[in-house]
N, C-alpha and C positions, 0 to 999 in steps of 0.2 A: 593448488598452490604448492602442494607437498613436489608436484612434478618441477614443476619451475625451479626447484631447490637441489633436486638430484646434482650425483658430480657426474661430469660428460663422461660420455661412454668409453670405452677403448678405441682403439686406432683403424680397427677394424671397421668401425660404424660410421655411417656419413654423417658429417660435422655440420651439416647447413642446420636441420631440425633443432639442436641444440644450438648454435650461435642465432635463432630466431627466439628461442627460447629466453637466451640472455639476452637480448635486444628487449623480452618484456617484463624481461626482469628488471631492471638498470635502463629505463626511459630517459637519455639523456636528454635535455634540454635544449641545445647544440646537436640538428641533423647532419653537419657532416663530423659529429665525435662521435656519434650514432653508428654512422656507419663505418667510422675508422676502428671503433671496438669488435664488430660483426670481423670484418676484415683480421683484425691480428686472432679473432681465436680461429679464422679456419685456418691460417697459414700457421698454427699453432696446434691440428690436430692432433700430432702424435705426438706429442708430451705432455701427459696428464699433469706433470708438478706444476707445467706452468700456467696449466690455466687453473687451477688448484690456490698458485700463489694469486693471481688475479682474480679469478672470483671472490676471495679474500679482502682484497682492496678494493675491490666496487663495493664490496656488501660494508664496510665500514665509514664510506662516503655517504651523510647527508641526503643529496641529491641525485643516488643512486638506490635509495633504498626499495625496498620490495610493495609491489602493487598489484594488484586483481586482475585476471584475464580481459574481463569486463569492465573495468576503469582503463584500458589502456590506451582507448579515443578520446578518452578525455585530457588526458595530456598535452598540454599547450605545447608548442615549438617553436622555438624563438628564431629570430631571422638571423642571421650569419651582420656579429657589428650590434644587438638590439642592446644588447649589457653587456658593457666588460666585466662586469664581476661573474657572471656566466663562462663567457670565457676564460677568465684568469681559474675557475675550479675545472673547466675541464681540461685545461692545458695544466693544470697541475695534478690531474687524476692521469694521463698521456705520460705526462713526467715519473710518476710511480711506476706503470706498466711497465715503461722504459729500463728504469734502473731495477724493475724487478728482476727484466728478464736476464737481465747482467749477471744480477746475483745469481739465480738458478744455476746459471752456468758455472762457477763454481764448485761443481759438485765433478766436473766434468778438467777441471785443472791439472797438467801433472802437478804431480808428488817434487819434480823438481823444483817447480815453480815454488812452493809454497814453502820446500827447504830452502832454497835459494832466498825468499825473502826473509823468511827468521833468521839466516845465518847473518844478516847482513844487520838486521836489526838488533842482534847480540852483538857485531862488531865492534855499530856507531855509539857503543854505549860507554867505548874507553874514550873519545874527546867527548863525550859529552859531559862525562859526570868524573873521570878520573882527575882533573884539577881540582872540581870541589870537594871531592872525598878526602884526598889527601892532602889540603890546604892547613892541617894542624902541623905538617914535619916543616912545607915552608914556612910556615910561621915562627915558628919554633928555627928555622936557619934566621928571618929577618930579626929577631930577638939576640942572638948571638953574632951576628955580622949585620950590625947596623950602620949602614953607611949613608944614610938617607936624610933628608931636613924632614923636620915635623914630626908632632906625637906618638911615640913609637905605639902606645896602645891604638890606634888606630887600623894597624894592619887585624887586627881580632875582627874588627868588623867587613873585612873586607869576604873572608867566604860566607857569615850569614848572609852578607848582601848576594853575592852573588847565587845561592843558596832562594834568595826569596826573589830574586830577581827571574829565578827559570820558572819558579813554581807559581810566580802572581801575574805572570803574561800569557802562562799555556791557556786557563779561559779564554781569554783574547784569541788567542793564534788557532787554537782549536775549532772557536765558534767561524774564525776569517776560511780554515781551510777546508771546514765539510764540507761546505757545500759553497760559497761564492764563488771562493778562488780554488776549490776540489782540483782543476786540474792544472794549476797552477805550483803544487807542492815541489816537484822536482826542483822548478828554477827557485823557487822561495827556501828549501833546503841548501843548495849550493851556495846560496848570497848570503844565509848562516855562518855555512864552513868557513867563506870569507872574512868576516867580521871578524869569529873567534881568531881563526886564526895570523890576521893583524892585530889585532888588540893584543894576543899572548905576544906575539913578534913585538911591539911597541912597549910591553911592557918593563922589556933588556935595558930600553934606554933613562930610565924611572931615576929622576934626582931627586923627587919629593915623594910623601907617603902617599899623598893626593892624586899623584900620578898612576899607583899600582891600585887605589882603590877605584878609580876609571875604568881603567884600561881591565885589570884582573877580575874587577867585584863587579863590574857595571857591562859595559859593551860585550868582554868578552859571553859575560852570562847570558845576553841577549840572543849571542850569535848562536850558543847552544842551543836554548828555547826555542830557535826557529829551526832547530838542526830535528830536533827532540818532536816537533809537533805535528808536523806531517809526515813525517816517518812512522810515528807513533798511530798516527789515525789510518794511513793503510794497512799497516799490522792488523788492526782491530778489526779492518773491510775484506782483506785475503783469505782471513779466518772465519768461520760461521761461529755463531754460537755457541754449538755443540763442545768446540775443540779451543776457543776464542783464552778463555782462563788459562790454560795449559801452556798456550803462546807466551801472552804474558808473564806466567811465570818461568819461562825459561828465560825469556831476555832480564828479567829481574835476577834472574840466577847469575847472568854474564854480569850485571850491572854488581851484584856482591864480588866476582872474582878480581874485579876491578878493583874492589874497595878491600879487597884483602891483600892483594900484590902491590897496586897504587903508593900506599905512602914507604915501603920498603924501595920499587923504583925509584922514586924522588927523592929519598935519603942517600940511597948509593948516588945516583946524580950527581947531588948537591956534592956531598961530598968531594967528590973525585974531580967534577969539569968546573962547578961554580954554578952560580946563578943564571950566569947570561947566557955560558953555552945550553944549559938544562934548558930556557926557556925559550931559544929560541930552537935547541932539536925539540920541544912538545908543540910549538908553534907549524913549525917543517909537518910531524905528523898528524896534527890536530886535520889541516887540509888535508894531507893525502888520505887517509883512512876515511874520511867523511865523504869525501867525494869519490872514493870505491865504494863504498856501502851504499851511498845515496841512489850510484846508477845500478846497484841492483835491486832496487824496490820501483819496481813499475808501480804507474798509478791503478788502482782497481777500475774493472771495466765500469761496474756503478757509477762511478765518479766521472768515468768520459760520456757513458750515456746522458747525465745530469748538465753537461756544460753543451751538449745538441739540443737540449731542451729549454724551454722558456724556466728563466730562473723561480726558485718556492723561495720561500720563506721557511727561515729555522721554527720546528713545533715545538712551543712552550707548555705544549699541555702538559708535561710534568711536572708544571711547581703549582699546581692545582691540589697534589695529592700528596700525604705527609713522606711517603717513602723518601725523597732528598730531601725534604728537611733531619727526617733521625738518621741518614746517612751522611749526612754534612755535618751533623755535630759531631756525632762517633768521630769520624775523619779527623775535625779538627783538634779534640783531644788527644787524638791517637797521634797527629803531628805535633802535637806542642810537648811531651815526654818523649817524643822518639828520638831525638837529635842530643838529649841533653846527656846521655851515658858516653857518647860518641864525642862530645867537649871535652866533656870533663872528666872519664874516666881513666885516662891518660895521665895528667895531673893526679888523680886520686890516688893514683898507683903509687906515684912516687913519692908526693907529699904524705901521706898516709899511711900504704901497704910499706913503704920502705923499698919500693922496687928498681931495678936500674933502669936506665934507660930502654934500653932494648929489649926488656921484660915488661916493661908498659907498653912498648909498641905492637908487641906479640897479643897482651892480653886484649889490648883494641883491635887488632887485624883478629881474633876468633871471633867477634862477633859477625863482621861480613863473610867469613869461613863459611859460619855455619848457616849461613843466610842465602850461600849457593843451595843448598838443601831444600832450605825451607822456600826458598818462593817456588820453587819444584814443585812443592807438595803439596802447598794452600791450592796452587794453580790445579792442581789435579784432582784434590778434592774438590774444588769446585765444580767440575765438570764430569767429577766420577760418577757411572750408574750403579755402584755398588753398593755404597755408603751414600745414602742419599740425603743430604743436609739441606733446609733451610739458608738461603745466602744471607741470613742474617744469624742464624748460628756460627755461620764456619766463618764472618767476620767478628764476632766477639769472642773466639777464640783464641786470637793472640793476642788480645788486648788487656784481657781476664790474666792469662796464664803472663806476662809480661807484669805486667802490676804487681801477680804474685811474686812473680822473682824478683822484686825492687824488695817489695817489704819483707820477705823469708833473707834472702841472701845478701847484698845491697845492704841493706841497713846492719845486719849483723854482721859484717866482716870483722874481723880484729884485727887491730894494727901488729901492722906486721905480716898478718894471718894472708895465704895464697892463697887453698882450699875456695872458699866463699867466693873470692872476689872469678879466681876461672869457671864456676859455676855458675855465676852469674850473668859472666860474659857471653856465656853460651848458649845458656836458657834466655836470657831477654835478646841476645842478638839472633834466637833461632826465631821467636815466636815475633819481635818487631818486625822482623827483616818479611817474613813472611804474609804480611798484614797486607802490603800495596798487590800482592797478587789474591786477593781475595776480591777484588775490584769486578775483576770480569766476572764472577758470580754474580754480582751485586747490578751487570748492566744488563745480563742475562733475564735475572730476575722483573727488572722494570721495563724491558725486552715485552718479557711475556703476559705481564701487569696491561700496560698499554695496548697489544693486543685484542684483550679482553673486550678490553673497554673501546675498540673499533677511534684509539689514536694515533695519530704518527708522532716518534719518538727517534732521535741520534746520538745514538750510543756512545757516540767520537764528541758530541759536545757536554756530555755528563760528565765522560773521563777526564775531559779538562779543564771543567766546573771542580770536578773532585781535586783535582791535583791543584788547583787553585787555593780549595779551601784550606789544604794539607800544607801550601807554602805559607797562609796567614796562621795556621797555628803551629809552622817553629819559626815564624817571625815573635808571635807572643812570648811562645818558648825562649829562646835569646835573651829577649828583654827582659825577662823575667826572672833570670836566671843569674843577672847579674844582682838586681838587687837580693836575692837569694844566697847568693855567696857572699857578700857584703854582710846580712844580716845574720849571718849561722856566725854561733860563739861556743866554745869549747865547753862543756857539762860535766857534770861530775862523771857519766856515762863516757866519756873522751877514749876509753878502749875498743868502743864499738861505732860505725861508723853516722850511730845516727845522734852522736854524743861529739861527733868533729864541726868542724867548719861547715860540711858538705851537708850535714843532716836536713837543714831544709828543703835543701835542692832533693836529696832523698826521697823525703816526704809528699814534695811536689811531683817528683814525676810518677810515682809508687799511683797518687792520686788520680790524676789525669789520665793515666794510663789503663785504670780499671775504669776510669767513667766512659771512654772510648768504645767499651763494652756494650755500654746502656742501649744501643741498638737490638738488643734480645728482645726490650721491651715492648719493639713494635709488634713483635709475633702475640699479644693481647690486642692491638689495634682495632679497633672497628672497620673492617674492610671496606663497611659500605657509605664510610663519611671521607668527607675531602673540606678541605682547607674553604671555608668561606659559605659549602653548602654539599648537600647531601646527595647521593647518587639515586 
């Protein structure tokens, strides 16, 4: 038996003995997928990785697993048409081969290619996210130049919406483009850029508030989400594992430089041309730039092997096992305090610290400043062989240390007082900002979890299960946030900040912020128990 298990030879040696070998290892059921496995490992002798990754994927198939020299005439053969569910498993083990050998190749990519797609996916990251990021300066223009019918409070909800509207559809759009519509993404990207950028274009012509929370909070958000999701899931497929975090956190780095220039652009705008012209040159760029970027992100060869093949089914084996559940709480905490310094801290400043306008606007642009940095960093500790962490460590590191700077600095500022409040900006906009690139550690992790345990797992539909979960908790956040300020009253403590108005809101995200953490807790976990029953 021990022989049947060796790994094939070198390239040197004849490859029939060994593809006879794995013919009795892996008895298919279906004699012509029999022989169409014999067939790709000889036309596959000189590349040991691939049949490496293949023998891998047969040995975690069911119906391929290992059997006796002497058992192997016992082995029934089903007639070509006897069950389709025979067929439907080996046209889906044909379908792994497939996109494995895609992947392998990879390894074999230029260096341009794979510059070329990050550059492109730090590009698309200014329409995507630059209106929502700096939707506080328009606001704050609709506040002062109200020329509109209907509840001026209304425009406040118009970027949470838009805000929960990117982050409660990637699920959806993530789980449509792995794998059904994989090679579909380009055209599904472009008809994005479209949307947004008609919806920002129609939003110039806006005589009620109804109209900008459409067009700005609602469509346009959508057209992002489509822009964001397939772009997003080749990123993650271009990438292996190894270097997968790293990716990530550089485009999260473009996505902060965004959020530090963004509402400074949109102020000088505003200012200078007005509303209409501003919205309808970000409307002009929103297409152009998106539909540059778009057509430099080829689709991964995985993805066009997967669409020559008979269509699989998405693997759910992972909500069998507690890892996303303690990863989708952490997340949702971690979303529900991450948004609220980035409201309200602006306001804080001025109502509170005493600050000018332009000195609130600074101390909220350091928090995405320092957030170029940090998702840098998270991203590369994740995937550093130096310092070698736990992906469930180096996720409850800036959940932990963000908490702390709510309640050390944050609640203690003094009115008036600067010191505190830039200190604060800095440390919780370093260590939140750095949280969403801790992600690719975290898929890395259940990567190699599910491995283990001989299951198929996609990576591209976790990421957008997470960013799902992340969008329902600063929807919580939001809403919570307002009765939060409503409910804060001024204390005899009124020189410090957790003695103002804001001090619940304080307290709330101080809180939420360290429970995001509680994912350390799974490194106690019983590895060998799973949701329902036992391994």
């Amino acid at each position: 038996m021990r022989g049947l298990l060796d790994a094939p030879p070198s390239s040197t040696h004849c490859t029939v003995p060994y593809c006879h070998r794995l013919s009795l290892l892996f008895p298919s059921r279906h004699p012509v997928t029999r022989f169409k496995l014999q067939f790709i490992f000889m036309i596959h002798s000189t590349d040991i990785a691939i049949h490496h990754k293949l023998f891998t994927i047969m040995a975690s198939r069911p119906e391929y697993q290992p059997v006796s020299r002497n058992n192997v005439d016992q082995i029934p053969l089903v007639e070509p048409g006897a069950s389709a569910g025979d067929e439907a498993s080996d046209s889906d083990l044909e379908n792994d081969i497939a996109i494995s050998e895609s992947e392998l190749k990879r390894d074999h990519i230029p260096r341009r290619t794979l510059i070329r797609v990050l550059a492109a996916n730090g590009v698309i990251q200014i329409p995507i996210w630059g209106f929502a990021i700096s939707y506080g300066v328009l606001e704050e223009y609709y506040f002062n130049n109200w020329t509109l019918q209907g509840n001026k409070d209304i425009t406040g909800a118009i970027g949470t919406t838009a805000n929960g509207i990117m982050y409660l559809s990637m699920p959806f759009l993530f789980a449509l483009f792995t794998r059904r519509w994989a090679y579909r993404r380009q055209e599904a990207a472009f008809c994005g850029a479209l949307i947004a950028s008609i919806s920002f274009f129609l939003s110039t012509f806006s005589t009620n508030v109804w109209h900008l929370l459409v067009t700005q909070g609602i469509t346009s958000a959508f057209g992002c989400a489509l822009i964001y999701s397939p772009i997003t899931l080749s990123l993650g497929e271009w990438y292996t594992t190894s270097n997968r975090s790293v990716a990530y956190g550089l485009v999260l780095s473009c996505k902060n430089i965004v959020g530090t220039l963004g509402p400074f652009l949109f102020k000088a705008s505003l200012d200078t041309w007005g509303f209409r012209t501003t919205m309808t040159a970000w409307s002009v760029f929103v297409g152009a730039a998106s539909i540059l970027s778009i057509s430099l992100v080829p689709i991964p060869p995985s993805r066009i092997a997967m669409h020559k093949t008979p269509e699989r089914n998405i693997p759910w084996d992972f909500l069998k096992h507690p890892a996303i559940y303690f990863y989708s709480i952490a997340v949702f905490f971690q979303g529900t305090g991450y948004g609220l310094p980035q409201t309200y801290l602006g306001t804080y400043a001025q109502d509170f610290s005493l600050l000018s306008e332009t000195m609130a606007t600074t101390v909220l642009a350091l928090q995405n400043a320092v957030g170029i940095l940090a998702s840098a960093f998270f991203g590369w500790l994740s995937d550093n062989k130096q310092i070698v962490l736990s992906a469930q460590t180096v996720s409850a590191i800036p959940c932990v240390t963000s908490g702390l700077a709510v309640f050390l600095f944050w609640g203690n500022t003094t009115q008036g007082g600067v010191f505190l409040l830039v200190l604060f900006s800095i440390t919780f906009g370093f260590f939140s900002s750095g949280y969403s690139a801790t992600w690719g550690g975290i898929l890395k992790q259940m990567e190699n979890d599910s491995a283990e345990r001989g299951e198929s797992i996609d990576a591209g539909l976790i990421y957008g299960l997470i960013n799902g979960v992340r969008g329902i908790g600063y929807l919580v956040g939001g809403a919570a946030s307002v009765w939060l300020i409503n409910a804060g009253t001024i204390s005899d403590c009124q020189h410090f900040g957790y003695g103002s108005s804001y001090g619940p809101l304080i307290l709330f995200t101080g809180l939420v912020s360290l429970a995001g953490g509680w994912v350390v807790i799974w490194s106690w976990w019983p590895e060998s128990w799973t949701f329902g029953r036992r391994n």
